[in-house]
C-alpha positions in Angstrom: 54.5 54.9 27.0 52.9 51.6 28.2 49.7 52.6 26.1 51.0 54.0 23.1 52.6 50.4 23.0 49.1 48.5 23.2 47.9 50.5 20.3 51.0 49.5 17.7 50.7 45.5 18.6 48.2 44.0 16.3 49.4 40.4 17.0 46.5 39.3 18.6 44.2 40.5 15.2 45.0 38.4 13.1 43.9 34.8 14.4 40.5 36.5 15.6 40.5 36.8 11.4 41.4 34.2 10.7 38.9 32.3 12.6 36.2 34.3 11.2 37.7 33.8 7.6 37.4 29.9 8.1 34.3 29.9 10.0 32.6 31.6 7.4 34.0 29.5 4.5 33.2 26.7 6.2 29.6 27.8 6.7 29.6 28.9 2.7 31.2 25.5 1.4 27.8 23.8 3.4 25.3 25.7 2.1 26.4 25.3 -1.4 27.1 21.5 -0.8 23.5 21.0 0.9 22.0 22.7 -2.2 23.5 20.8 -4.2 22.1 17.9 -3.0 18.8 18.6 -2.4 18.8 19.8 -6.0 20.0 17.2 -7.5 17.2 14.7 -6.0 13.7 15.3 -6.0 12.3 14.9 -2.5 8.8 15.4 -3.7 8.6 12.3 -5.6 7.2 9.0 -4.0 6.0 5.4 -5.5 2.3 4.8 -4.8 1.3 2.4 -3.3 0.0 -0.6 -4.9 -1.5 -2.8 -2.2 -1.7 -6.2 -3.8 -1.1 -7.3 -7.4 -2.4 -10.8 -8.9 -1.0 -12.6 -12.2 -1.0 -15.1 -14.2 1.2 -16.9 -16.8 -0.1 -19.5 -19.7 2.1 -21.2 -22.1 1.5 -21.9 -25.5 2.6 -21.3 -28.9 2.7 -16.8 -29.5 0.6 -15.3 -32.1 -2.9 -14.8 -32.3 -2.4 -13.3 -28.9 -3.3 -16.2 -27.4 -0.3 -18.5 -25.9 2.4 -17.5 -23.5 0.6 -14.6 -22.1 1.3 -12.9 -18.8 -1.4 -10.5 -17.1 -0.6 -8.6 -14.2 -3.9 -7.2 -12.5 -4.2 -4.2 -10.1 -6.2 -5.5 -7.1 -6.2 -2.7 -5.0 -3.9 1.3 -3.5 -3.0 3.7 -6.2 -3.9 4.7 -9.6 -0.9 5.0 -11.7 -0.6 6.8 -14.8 0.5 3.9 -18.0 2.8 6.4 -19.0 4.7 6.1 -15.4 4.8 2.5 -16.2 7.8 0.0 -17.1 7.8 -3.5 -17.2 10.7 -6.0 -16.1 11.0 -9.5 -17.0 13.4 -11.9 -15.2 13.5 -15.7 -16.5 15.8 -18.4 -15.6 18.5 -16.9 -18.3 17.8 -13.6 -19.0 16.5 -10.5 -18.4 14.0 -8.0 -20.5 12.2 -4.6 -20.0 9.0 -3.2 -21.9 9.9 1.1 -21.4 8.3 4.0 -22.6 5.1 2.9 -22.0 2.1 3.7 -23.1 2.0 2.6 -26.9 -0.5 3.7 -29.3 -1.7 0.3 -30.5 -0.9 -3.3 -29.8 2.4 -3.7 -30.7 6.0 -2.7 -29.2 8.3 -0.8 -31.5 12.0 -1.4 -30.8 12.0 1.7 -28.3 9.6 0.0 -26.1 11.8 -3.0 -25.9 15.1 -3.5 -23.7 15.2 -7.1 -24.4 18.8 -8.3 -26.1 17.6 -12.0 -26.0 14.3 -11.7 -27.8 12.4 -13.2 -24.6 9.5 -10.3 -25.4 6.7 -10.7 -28.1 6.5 -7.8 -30.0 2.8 -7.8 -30.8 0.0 -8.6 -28.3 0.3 -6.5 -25.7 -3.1 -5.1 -24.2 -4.2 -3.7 -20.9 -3.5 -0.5 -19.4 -0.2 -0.3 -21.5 -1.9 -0.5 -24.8 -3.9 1.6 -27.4 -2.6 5.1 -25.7 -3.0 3.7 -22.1 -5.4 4.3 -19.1 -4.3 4.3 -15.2 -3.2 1.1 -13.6 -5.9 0.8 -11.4 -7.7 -1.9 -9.3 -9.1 -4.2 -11.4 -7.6 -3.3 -14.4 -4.5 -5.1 -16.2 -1.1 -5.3 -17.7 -1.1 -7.6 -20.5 1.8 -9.3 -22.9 3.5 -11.7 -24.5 6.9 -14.1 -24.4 8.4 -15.2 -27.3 8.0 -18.7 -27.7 11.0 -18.8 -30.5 12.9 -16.7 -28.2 12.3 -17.3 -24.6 10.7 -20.1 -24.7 9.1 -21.1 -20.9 7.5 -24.4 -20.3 4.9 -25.6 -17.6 6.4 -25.3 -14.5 8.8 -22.8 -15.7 9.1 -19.8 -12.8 9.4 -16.0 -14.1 9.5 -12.6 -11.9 7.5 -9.8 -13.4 8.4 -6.4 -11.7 6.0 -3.5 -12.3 8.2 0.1 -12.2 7.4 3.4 -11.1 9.8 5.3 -13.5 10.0 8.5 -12.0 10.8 7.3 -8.5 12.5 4.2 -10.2 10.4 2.6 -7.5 9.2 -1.4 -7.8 5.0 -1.1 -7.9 4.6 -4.5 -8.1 6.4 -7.7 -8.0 4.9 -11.3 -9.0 6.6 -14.8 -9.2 4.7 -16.6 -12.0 4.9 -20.2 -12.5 4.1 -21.2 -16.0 0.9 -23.2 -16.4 -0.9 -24.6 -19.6 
């Protein structure tokens, strides 16, 4: 009688199930979070590595291609693809971007141009990011232009010009400028 009493009482079942039920849900809800996440960013993507960057800011009137020009010259580390490029501009009272970079000619459309206080010259620029672009590579350049009826900086002025990696959204390059004539 004592056994055929052991073999009714499933009491002690049903938390070894429900442990295992949890356990495994929580081991299910991980995986799925985790994979998620690693999804979602791209591991394999890294900024190269631009050793050292040089530039170099004159003031005067824009046009011609001549006044208010900034260059931005690879000096030495990684080649990057012009198409991998963006540029951002920080002066005193504003901010602009040059984006989807490389441009066919000379000139920036208005999708090259994040720039709501006209700081940007539309025409002029040159370098790597011009005429269907080439790799930023040591010794070659970034060129372009400031808007003298726009964003007018005089000598002495002090602008930060970030080079972007776009894919890894990582900063390539960053130069403090002082404006010169």
């Amino acid at each position: 009688m004592y056994s055929s009493s052991l073999s009714r009482d499933r009491r002690g079942v049903s938390p070894v199930i429900g442990v295992v039920l949890m356990l495994s849900i929580t081991v299910l809800l991980a995986a799925t979070v985790s994979g998620f996440v690693l999804a979602s960013g791209d591991l394999n993507q890294r900024t190269p590595t631009v050793a050292r960057s040089t530039g170099d800011f004159v003031t005067g009137p824009s046009g011609g291609c001549g006044g208010n020009t900034v260059a931005i010259r690879h000096v030495g580390g990684d080649p990057v693809p012009a198409d991998e490029l963006a540029i951002a501009v920080t002066l005193p009272d504003t901010d602009a971007r040059i984006v989807d970079l490389p441009v066919s000619g000379t000139a920036l459309s208005a999708s090259n141009i994040d720039d709501p206080d006209n700081v940007i010259y539309d025409y002029c620029v040159g370098g790597v990011i011009a005429n269907g672009g080439q790799q930023w590579s040591a010794g070659r350049t970034i060129t372009f232009q400031l808007n003298a009826g726009g964003g007018t900086v005089n000598p002495g002025d002090t602008i930060e010009v970030r080079v972007v990696h776009t894919p890894s959204n990582g900063d390539l390059a960053a130069v403090e400028l002082t404006a010169r004539r």
